[in-house]
C-alpha angles and dihedrals in degrees: 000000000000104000127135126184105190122171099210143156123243111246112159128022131179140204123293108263135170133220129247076268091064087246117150115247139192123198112194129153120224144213131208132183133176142126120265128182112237121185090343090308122111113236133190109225115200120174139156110204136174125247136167127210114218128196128339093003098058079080088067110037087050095053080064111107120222115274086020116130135222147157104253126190140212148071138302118242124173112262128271090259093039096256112122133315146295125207103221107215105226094168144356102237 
């Protein structure tokens, strides 16, 4: 199963765009921070990661301000030119 849950701030945000479907995107990239616990010991996590909104819930991730959090969820999927990945927003939980 592909399924990420990410409490995370908003912290780029590009223009509205659509795909070659004429559906509406939005491209953002996203931080998290938090604590987790590895092995017993307590870690602080800290990523930026980019994600992309397709369809309906593009509306509501781009009523986010920036530097506005939220808990965002989706899937990964490899980027469009095969260099890392891109965690596709599907809902805000």
């Amino acid at each position: 199963m592909n399924r990420l849950v990410l409490q995370a701030q908003v912290l780029e945000r590009a223009a509205a765009r659509y795909t070659p479907a004429g559906l509406p995107a939005l491209d953002m990239v996203l931080k998290h921070e938090s604590m987790a616990t590895e092995d017993g010991q307590a870690r602080k996590v800290s990523l930026e990661i980019r994600a992309v909104a397709i369809g309906e819930i593009t509306r509501q991730v781009g009523a986010l301000a920036i530097g506005g959090a939220a808990q965002f969820a989706g899937f990964l999927s490899q980027s469009r030119n095969g260099r890392g990945i891109v965690f596709h927003i599907t809902a805000l939980a």
